[in-house]
N, C-alpha and C positions, 0 to 999 in steps of 0.2 A: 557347777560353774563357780569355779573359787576364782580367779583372774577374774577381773570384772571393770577391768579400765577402757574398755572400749564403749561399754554398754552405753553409755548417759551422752556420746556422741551419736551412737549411732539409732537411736529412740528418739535424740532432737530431731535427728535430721529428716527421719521419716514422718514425722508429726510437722514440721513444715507445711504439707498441704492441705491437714487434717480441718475440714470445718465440723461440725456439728450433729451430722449424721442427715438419714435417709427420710424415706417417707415411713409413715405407721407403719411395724410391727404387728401381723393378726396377734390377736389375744388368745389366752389358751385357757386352760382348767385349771386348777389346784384343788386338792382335796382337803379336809378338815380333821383328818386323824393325828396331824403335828406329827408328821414322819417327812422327812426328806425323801420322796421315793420316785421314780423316773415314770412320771404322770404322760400320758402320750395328750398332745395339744393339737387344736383343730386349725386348720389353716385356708385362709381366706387372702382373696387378692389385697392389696398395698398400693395406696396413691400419695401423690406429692409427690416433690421434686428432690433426686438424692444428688450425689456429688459421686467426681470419680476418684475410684481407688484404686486404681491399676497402677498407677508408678510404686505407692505405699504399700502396697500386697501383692506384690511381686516374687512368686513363686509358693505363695499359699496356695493350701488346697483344704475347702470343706466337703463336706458329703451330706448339707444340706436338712439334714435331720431334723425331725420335729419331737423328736421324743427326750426322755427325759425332764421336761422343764421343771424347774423348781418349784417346791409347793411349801405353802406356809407353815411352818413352826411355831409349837405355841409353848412347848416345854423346856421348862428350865435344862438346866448341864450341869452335874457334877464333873470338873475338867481330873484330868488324869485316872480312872480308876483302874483300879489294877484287875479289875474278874476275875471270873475264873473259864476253863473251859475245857472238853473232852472230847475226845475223837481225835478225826485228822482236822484239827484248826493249826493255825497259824504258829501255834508256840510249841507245837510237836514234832517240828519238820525243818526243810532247809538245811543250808551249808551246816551252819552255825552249832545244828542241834536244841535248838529252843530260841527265843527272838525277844530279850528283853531291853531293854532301852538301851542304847547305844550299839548291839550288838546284829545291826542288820549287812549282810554281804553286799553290801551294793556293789553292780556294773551299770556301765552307761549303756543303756537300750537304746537312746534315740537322742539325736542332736540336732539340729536346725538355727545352726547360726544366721545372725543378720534377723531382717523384717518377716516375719512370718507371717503378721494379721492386720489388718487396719478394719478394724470394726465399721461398718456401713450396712445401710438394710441389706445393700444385695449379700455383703459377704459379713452375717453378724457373730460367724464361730467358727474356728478350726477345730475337728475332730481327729486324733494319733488313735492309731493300735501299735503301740509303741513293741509290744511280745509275736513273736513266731505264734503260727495259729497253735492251740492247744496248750500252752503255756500260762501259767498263773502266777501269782506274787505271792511271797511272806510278808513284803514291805516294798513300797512304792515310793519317789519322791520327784517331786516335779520343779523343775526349776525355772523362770523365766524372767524378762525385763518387760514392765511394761509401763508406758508414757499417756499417764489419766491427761483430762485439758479438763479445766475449771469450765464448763460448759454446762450444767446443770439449769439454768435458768430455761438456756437455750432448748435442753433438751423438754421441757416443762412446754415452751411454747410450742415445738413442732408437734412432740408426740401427744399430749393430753397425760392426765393422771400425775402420778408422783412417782418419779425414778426411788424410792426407798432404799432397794438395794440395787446394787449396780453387779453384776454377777464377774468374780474374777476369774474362777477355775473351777475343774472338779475332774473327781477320778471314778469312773463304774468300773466293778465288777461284770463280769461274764456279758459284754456289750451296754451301748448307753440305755438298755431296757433294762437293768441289771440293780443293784443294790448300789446305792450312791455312798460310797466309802470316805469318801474325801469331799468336802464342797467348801468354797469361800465367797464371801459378797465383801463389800465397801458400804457403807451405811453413811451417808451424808443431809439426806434430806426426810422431812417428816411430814405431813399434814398436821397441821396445828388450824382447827375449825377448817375455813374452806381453802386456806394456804397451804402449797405445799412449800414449808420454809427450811431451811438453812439449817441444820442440826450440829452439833459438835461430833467432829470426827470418828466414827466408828469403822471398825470390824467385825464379820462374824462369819466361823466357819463349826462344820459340824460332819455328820453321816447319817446314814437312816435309824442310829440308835439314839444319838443325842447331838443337841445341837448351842454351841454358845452363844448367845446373842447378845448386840451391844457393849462390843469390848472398847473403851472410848483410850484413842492413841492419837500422836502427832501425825498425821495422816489425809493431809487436806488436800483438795483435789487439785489438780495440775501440775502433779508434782511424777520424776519418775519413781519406781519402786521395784527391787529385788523379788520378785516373789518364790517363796519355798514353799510349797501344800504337799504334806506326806501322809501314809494310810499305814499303818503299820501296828503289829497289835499292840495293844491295850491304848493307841490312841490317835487321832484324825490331828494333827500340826499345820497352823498358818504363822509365818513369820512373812515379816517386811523390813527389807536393811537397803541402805543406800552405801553403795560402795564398798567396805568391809564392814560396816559396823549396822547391826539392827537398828532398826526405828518402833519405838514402840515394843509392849507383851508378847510375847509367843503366846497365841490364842491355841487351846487343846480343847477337846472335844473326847468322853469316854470312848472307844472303838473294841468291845469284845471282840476274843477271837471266833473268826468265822472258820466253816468249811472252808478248805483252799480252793474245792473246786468251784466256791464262788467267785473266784478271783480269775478263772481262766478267762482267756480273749478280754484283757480290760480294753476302756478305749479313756482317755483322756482327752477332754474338751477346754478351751479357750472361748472365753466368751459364753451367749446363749443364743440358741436360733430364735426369741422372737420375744416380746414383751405378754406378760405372763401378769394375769390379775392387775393391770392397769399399777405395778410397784415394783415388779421384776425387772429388770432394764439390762441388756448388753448398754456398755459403755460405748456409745455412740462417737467415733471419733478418736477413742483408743488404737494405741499403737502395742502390738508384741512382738516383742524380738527375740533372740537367743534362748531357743526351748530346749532345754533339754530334761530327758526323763531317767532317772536310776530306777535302779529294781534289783530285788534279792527275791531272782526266777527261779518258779517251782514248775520243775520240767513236766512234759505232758503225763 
């Protein structure tokens, strides 16, 4: 998506009717090994009163998924390292003949202009299998607009806990059961004793090998935001730009290269299906629009 003069209209105007989000979120599992890895989470009925989304998610479609959910990181991240790796990974194959920075073939695999998502309990992710069944990636990139709302207080009071991260995107390999290649959060609020208070603006994105946390950028919630999240070897990319120009670090994260037949049948997710360790949070009331996904496909 390089044109991008329509986006910041039409993310206002779907956030229009955006209140605050649903009722509770079930809670789910996280493990403690500090791996990003697609945790399957337990699911239990939901009360309180939600809001409707059907004029704002208008032609979204999830698949309702409980699996995946994000699990706590406790390791640090050396950003950019170059590995090394052998076999058929990533830096052996493809158009290109090897895949080192800048050198990825990208095609557009999937487009979905306009409103795609409006975050609310009943619809809190959209799920893409953006490849032909059997097909895999050298290099992935995801693009989309999405419309935060300064709501955080609010969401404190519906749901309980502490929104910590607000979960942006992610990319699995070989289904969302699969090796979490690409992952990004928002990071705005913290417990401080028994508050969950106000923090200065973060990012953090990462994959099941490393993860970066607390990248602090101009980044404050209600605002809209470009988002770019790529997986490609030697490393996992979140950027954030309003209009042409970035806001804030290109957040990197190490990404060795994998087998590519890790990468077949990926699926790309928006959002998360459900609040995770009472800190995980889909952005309750967020709006996505204009998705589109590249990829330098590694055929069956």
């Amino acid at each position: 998506m390089r044109a991008r003069g329509r986006w910041l209209i039409t993310l206002m105007a779907a956030a229009v009717a955006v209140a605050c989000g649903g009722p509770d979120a079930p809670e789910g599992s996280r493990g403690s090994d500090g791996e990003l890895t697609g945790a399957s989470a337990s699911s239990t009925g939901a009360t309180g009163a939600g809001t409707d989304a059907s004029d704002a998610s208008a032609g979204a479609t999830t698949t309702g998924s409980t699996t995946g959910a994000p699990t706590e990181s406790t390791t640090g991240s050396t950003t950019g390292d170059d590995g090394s790796g052998t076999g058929d990974d990533w830096a052996t194959g493809g158009s290109t003949g090897g895949h080192e920075e800048g050198e990825c073939d990208y095609a557009l695999v999937h487009a979905q202009p306009g409103a795609a998502l409006w975050v609310s309990d009943e619809q809190p992710v959209l799920e893409l299998s953006p490849l032909a069944p059997g097909e895999g990636f050298y290099c992935m990139r995801v693009e989309f607009d999405m419309q935060t709302l300064d709501n955080l207080e609010a969401l404190v009071d519906a749901h309980g806990g502490c929104p910590e991260l607000l979960s942006i995107a992610s990319i699995f390999g070989t289904t969302a059961t699969g090796d979490v290649l690409a992952t990004a959060f928002f990071h705005h609020r913290a417990w401080e004793g028994e508050t969950c208070a106000a923090v200065e603006p973060q990012a953090e994105a990462g994959n099941y090998l490393e993860y970066t946390a607390g990248v602090a950028g101009p980044w404050p919630p209600g605002q809209v935001w470009h988002v770019t999240l790529e997986a490609k070897p030697w490393l996992t990319r979140l950027e954030l730009s309003q209009g042409d120009a970035r806001v804030g670090p290109s957040i990197e994260a190490g990404l060795y290269p994998a087998n590519v037949e890790d990468t077949r049948d990926p699926v790309v997710r928006l959002g998360q299906p459900m609040i995770v360790s009472e800190k995980f949070f889909p952005w309750f009331g967020a709006t996505y629009a204009n998705v589109e996904v590249w990829a330098d496909v590694a055929p069956p």
